[in-house]
GUPA-732190 format. One record per residue: residue number from 1; residue in three letters; x, y, z of N, C-alpha, C in turn. Coordinates in nm, 2 decimals, m for minus. Layout:
# GUPA-732190
(NUM, 'Ala', (X, Y, Z), (X, Y, Z), (X, Y, Z))
...
END
This chain:
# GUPA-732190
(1, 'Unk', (m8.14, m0.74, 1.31), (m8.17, m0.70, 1.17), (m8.05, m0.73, 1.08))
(2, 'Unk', (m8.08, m0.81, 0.93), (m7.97, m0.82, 0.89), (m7.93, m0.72, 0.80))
(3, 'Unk', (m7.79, m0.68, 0.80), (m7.70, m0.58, 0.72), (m7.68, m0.64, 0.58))
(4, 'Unk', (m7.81, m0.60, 0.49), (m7.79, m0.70, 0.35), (m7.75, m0.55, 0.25))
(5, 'Unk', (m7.72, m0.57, 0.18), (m7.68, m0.46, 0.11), (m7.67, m0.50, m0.07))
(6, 'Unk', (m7.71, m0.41, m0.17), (m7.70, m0.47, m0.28), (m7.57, m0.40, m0.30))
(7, 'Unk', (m7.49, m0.48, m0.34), (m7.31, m0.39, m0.39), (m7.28, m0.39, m0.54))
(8, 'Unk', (m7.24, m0.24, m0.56), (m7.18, m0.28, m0.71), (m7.06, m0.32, m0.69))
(9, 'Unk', (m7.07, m0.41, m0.82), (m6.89, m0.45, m0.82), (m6.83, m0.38, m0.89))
(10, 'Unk', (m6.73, m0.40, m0.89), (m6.57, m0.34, m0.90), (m6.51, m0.47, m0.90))
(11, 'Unk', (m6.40, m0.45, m1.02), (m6.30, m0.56, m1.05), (m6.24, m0.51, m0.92))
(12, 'Unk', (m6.17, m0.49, m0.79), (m6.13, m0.47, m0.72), (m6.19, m0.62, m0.63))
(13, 'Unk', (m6.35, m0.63, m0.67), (m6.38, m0.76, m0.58), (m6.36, m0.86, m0.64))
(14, 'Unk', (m6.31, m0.87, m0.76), (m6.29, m1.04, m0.80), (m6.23, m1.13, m0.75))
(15, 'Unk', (m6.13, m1.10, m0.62), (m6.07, m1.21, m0.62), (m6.15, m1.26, m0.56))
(16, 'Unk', (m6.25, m1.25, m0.46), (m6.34, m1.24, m0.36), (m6.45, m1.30, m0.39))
(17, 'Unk', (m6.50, m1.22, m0.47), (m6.66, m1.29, m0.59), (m6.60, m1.42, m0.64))
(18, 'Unk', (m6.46, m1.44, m0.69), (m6.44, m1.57, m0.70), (m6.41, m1.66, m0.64))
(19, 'Unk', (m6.35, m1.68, m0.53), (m6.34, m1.73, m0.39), (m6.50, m1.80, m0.33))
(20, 'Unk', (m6.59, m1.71, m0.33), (m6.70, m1.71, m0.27), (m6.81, m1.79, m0.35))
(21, 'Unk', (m6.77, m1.77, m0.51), (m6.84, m1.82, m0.64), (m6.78, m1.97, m0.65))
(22, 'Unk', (m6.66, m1.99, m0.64), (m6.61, m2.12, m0.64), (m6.65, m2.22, m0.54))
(23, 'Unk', (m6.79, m2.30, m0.54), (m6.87, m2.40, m0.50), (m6.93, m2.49, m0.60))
(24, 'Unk', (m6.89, m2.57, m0.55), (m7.01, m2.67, m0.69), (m7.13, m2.67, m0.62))
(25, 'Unk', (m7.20, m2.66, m0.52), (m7.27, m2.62, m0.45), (m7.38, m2.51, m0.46))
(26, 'Unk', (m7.30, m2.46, m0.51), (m7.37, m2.31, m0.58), (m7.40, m2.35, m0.72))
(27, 'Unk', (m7.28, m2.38, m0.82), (m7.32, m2.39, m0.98), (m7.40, m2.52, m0.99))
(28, 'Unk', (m7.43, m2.60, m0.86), (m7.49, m2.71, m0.96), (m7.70, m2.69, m0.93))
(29, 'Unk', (m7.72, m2.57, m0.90), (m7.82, m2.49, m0.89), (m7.84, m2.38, m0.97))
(30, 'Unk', (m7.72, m2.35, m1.05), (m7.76, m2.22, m1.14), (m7.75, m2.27, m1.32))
(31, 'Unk', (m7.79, m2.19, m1.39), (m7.75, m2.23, m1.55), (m7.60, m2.22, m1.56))
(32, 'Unk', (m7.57, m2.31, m1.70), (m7.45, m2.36, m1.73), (m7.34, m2.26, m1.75))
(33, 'Unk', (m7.45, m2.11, m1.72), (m7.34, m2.04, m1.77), (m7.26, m1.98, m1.63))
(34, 'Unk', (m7.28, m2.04, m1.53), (m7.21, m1.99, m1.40), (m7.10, m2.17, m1.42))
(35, 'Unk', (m7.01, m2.14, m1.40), (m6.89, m2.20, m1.45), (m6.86, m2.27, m1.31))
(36, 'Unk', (m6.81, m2.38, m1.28), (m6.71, m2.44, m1.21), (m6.64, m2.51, m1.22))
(37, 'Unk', (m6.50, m2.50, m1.22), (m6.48, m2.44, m1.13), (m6.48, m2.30, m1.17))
(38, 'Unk', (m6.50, m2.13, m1.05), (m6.52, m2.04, m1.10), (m6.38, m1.93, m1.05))
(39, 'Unk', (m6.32, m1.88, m1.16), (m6.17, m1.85, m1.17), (m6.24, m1.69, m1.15))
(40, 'Unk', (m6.11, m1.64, m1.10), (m6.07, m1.50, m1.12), (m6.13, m1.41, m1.24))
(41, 'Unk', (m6.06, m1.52, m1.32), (m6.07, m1.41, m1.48), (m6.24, m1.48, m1.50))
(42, 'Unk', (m6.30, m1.56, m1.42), (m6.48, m1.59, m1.44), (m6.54, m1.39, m1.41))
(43, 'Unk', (m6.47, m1.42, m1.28), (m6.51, m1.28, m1.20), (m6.48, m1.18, m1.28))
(44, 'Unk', (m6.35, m1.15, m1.34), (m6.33, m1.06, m1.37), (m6.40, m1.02, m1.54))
(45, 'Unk', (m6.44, m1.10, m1.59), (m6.53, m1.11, m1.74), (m6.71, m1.07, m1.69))
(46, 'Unk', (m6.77, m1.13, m1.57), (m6.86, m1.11, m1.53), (m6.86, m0.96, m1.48))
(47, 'Unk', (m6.80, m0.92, m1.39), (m6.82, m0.79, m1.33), (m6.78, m0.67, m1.47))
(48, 'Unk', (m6.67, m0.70, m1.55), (m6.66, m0.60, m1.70), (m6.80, m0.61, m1.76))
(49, 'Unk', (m6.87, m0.74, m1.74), (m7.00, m0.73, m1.85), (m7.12, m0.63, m1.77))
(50, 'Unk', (m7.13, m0.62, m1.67), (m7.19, m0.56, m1.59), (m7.15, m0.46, m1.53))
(51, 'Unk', (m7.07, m0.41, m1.48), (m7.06, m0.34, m1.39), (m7.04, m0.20, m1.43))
(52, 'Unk', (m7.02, m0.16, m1.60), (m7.06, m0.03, m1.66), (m7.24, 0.03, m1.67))
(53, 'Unk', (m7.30, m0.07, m1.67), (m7.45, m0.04, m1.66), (m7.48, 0.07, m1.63))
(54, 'Unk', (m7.58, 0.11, m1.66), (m7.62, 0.22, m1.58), (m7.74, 0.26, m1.63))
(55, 'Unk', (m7.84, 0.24, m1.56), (m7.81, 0.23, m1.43), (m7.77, 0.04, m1.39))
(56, 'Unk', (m7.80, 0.00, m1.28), (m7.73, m0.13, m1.27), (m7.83, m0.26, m1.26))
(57, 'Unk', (m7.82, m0.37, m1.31), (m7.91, m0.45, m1.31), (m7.87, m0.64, m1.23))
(58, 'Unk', (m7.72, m0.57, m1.21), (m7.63, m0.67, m1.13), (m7.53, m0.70, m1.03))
(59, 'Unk', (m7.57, m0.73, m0.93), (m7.49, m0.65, m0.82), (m7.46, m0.79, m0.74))
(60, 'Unk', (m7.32, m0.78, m0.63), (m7.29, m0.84, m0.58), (m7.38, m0.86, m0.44))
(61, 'Unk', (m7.39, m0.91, m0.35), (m7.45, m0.92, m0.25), (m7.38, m0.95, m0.09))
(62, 'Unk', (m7.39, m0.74, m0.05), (m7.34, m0.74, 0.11), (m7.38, m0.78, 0.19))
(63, 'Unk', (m7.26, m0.86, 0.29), (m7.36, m0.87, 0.44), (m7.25, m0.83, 0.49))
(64, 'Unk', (m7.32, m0.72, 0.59), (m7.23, m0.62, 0.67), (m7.07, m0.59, 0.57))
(65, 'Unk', (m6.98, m0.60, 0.59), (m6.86, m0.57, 0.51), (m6.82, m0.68, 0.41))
(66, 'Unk', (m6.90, m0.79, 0.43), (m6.85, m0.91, 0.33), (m6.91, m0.95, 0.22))
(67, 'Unk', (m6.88, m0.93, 0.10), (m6.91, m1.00, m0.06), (m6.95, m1.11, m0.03))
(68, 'Unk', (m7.09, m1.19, 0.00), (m7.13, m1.35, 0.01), (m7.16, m1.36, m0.13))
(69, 'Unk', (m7.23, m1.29, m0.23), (m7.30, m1.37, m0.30), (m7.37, m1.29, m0.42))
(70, 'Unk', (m7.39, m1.30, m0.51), (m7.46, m1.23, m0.68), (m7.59, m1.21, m0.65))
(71, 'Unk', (m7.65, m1.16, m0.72), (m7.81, m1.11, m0.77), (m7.81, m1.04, m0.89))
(72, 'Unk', (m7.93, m1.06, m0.98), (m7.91, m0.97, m1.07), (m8.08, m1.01, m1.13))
(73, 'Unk', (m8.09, m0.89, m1.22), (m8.20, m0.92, m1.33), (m8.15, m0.95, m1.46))
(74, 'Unk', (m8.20, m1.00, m1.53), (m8.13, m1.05, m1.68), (m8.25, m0.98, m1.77))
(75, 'Unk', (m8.24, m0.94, m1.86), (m8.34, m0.88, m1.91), (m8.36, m0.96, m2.08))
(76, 'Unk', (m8.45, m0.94, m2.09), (m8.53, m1.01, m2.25), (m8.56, m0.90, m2.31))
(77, 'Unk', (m8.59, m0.92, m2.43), (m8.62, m0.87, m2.55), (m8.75, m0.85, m2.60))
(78, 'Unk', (m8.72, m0.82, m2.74), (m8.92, m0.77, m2.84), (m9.01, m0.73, m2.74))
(79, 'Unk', (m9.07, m0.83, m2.80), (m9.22, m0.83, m2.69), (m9.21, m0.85, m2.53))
(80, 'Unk', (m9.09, m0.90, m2.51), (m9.09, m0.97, m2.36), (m8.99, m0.83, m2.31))
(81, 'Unk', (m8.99, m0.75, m2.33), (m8.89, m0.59, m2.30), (m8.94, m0.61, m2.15))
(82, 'Unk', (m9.07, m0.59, m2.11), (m9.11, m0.57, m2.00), (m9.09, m0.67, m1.88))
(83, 'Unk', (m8.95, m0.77, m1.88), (m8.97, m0.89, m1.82), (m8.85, m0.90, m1.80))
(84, 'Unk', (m8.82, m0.92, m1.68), (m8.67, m0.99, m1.66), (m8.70, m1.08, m1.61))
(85, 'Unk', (m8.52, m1.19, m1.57), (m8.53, m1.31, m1.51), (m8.45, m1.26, m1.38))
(86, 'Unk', (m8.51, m1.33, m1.26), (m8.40, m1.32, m1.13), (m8.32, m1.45, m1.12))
(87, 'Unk', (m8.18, m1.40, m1.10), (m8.06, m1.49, m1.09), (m7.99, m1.40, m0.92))
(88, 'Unk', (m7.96, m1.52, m0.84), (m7.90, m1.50, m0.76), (m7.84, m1.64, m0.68))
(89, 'Unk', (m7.74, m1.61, m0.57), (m7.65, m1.71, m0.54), (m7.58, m1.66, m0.43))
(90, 'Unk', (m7.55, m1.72, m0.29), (m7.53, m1.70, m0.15), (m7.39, m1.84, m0.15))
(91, 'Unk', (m7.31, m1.75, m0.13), (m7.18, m1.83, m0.04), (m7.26, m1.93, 0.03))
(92, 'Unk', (m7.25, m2.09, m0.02), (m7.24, m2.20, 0.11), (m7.20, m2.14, 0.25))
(93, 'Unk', (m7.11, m2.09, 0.28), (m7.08, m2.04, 0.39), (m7.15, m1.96, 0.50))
(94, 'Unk', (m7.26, m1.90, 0.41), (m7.34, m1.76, 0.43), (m7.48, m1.82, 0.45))
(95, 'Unk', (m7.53, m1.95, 0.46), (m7.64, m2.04, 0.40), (m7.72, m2.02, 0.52))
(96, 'Unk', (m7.88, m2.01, 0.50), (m7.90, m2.01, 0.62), (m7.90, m1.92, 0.75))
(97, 'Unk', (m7.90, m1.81, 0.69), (m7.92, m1.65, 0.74), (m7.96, m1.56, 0.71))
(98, 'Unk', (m8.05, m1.58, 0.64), (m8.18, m1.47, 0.55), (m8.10, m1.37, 0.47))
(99, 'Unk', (m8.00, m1.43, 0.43), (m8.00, m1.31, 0.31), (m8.00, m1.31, 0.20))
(100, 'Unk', (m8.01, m1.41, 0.11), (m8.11, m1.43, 0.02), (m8.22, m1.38, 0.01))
(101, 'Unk', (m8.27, m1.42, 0.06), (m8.48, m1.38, 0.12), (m8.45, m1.22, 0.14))
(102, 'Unk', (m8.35, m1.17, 0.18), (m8.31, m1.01, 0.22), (m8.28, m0.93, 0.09))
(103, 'Unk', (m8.18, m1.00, 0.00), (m8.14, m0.93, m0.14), (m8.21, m0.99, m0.26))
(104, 'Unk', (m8.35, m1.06, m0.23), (m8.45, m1.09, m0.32), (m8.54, m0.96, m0.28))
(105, 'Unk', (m8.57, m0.94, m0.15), (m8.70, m0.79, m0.11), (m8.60, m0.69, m0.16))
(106, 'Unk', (m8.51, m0.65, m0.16), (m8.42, m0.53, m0.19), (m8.40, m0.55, m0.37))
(107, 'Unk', (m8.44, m0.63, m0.47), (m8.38, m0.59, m0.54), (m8.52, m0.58, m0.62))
(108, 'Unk', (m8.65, m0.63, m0.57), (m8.71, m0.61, m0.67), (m8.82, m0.51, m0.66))
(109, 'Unk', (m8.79, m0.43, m0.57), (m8.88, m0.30, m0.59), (m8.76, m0.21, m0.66))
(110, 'Unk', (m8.65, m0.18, m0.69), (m8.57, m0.16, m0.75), (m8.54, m0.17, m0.91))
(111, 'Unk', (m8.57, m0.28, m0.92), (m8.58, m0.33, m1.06), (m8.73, m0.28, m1.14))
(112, 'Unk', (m8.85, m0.31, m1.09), (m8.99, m0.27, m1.08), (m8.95, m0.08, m1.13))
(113, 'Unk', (m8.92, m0.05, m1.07), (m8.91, 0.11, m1.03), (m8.81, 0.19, m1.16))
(114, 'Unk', (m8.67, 0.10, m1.16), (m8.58, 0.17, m1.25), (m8.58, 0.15, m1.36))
(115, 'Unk', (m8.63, 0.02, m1.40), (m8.66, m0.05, m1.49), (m8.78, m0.05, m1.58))
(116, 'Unk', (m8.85, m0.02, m1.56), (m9.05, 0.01, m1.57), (m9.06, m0.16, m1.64))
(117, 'Unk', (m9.07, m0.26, m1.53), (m9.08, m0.39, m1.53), (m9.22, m0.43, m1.52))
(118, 'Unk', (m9.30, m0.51, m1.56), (m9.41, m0.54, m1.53), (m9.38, m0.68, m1.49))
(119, 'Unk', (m9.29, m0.74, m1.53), (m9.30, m0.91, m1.45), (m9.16, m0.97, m1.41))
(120, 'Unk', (m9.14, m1.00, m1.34), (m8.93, m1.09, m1.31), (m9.04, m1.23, m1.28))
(121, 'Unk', (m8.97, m1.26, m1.35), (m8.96, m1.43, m1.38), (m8.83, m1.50, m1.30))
(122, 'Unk', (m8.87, m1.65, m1.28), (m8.74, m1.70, m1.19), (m8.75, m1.84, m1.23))
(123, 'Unk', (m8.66, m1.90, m1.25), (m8.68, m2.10, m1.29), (m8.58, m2.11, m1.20))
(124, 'Unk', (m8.62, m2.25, m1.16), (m8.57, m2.33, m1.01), (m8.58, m2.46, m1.08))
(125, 'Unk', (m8.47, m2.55, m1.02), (m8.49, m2.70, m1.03), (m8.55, m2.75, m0.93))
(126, 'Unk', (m8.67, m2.84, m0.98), (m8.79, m2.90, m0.84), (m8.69, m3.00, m0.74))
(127, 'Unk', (m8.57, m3.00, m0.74), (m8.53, m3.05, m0.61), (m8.50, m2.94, m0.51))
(128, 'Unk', (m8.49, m2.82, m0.62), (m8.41, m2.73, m0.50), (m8.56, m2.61, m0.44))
(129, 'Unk', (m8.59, m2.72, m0.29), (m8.71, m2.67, m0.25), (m8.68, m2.50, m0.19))
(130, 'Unk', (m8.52, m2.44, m0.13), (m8.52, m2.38, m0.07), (m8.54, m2.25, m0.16))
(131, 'Unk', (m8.50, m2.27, m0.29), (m8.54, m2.13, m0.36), (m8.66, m2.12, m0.39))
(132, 'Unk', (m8.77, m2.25, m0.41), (m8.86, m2.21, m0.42), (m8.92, m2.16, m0.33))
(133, 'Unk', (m8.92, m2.17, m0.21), (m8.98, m2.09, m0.04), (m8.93, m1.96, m0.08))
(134, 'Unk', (m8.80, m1.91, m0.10), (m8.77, m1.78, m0.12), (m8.83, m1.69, m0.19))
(135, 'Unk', (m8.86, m1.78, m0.28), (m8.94, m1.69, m0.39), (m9.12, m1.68, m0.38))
(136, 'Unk', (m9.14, m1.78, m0.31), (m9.29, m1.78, m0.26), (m9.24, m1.70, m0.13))
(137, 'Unk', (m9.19, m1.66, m0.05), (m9.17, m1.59, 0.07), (m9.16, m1.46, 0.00))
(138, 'Unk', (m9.13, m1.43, m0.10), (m9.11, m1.28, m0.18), (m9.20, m1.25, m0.26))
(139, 'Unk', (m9.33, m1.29, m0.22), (m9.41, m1.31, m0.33), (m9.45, m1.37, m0.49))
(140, 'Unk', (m9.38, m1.39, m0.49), (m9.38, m1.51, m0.63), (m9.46, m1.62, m0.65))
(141, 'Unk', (m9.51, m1.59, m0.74), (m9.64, m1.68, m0.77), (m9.56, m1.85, m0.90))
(142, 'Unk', (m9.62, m1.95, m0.76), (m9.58, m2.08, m0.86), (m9.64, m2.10, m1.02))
(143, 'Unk', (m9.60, m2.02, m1.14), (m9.69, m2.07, m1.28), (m9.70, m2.20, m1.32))
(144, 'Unk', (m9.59, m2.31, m1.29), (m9.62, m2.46, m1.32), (m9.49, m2.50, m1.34))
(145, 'Unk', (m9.48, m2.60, m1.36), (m9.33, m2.71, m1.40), (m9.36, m2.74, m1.54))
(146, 'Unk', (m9.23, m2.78, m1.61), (m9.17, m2.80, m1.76), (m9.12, m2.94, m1.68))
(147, 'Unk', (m9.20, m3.04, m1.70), (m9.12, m3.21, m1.61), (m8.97, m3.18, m1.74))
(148, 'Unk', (m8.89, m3.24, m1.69), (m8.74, m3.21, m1.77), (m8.75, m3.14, m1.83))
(149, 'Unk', (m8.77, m3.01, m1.77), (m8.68, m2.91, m1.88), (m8.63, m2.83, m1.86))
(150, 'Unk', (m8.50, m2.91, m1.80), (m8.40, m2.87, m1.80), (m8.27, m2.98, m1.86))
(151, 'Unk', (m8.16, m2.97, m1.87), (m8.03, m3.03, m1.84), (m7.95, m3.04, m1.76))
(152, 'Unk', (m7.89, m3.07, m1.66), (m7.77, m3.01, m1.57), (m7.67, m3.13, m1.54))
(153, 'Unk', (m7.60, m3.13, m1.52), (m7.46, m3.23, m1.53), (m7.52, m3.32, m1.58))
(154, 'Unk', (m7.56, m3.36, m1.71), (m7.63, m3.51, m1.75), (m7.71, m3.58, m1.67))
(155, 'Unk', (m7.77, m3.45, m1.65), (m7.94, m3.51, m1.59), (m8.05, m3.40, m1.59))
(156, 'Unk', (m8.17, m3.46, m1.67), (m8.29, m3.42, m1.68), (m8.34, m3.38, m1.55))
(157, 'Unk', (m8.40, m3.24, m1.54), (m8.39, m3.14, m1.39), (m8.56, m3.08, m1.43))
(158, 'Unk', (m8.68, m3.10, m1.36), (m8.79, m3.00, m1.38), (m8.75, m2.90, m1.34))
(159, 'Unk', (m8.81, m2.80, m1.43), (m8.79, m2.63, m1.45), (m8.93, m2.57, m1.36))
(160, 'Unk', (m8.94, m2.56, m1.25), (m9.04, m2.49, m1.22), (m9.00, m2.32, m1.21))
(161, 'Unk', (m9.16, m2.29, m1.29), (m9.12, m2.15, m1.30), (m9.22, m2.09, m1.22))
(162, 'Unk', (m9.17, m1.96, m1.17), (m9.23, m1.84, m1.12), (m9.25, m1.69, m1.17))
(163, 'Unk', (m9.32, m1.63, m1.09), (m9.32, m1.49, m1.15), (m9.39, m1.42, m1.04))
(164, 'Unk', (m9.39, m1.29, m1.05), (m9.41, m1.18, m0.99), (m9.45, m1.06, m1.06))
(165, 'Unk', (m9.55, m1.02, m1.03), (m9.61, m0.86, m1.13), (m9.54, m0.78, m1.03))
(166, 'Unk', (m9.59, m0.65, m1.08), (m9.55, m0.52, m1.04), (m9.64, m0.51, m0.96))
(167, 'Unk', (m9.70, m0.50, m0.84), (m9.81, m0.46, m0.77), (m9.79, m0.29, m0.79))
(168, 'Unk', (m9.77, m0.18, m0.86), (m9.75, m0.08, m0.86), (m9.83, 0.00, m0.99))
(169, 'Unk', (m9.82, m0.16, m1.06), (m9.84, m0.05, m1.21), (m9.98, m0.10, m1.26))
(170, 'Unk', (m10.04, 0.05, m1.35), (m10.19, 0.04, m1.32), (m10.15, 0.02, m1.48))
(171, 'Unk', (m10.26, m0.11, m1.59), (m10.27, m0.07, m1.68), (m10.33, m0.03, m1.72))
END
């Protein structure tokens, strides 16, 4: 069984979250706003933006005693109140041992629940087949591709998006 754990951070873990964050590997799969290279003071601006929450909507990600990797919900506005986005990210190191797929099942009955969420949305670039398994392995329903639309180091990237309802909430 794996020991996945959602962790709040604490500027105590930056040096660590940045250590583990610093991959191009990692940022050349996430939006532009995950930085590489990824500094201390990345970590330490990241965890201040978050880590007063409360309740919490961004947490690092344990395995057994070790900081591998981020998760979080991002949340929208007006009309879209009832909707977040899932963002997350696994140490290269860590790759390949279900914990992803582990702190994807753990965060979103959580989010669903503390949140009063009706849908978490997720965009992937169509090369990157393994997050889309994750997210179809966690239930996530494929809505379609935006062919380029995205950017990412000066190159046009399809945006396939997903989603997931609340199987909880009655309207």
């Amino acid at each position: 069984m794996l020991e996945v754990k959602l962790h709040n951070l604490q500027l105590s873990d930056a040096e660590l979250f940045a250590k583990r964050a610093n991959d191009a590997r990692i940022s050349q799969n996430t939006s532009d706003r995950f930085p590489h290279p990824y500094t201390r003071r990345d970590a330490e601006t990241f965890i201040n933006r978050f880590s007063s929450q409360d309740p919490c909507s961004v947490f690092g990600i344990q395995y057994g005693t070790d900081l591998v990797g981020g998760i979080g919900l991002h949340f929208r506005d007006d009309i879209y109140c009832k909707t977040a986005e899932l963002g997350y990210w696994v140490s290269p190191d860590f790759w390949g041992k279900g914990i992803a797929n582990e702190a994807i099942r753990l965060i979103l009955p959580y989010g669903f629940a503390k949140f009063d969420l009706q849908v978490v949305v997720a965009h992937v670039f169509g090369r990157n087949k393994v997050s889309q398994h994750l997210l179809e392995k966690n239930g996530f329903n494929r809505l379609g591709v935006i062919p380029n639309g995205a950017f990412k180091l000066g190159k046009y990237e399809d945006d396939v998006i997903y989603f997931k309802e609340n199987s909880q909430r009655t309207t």
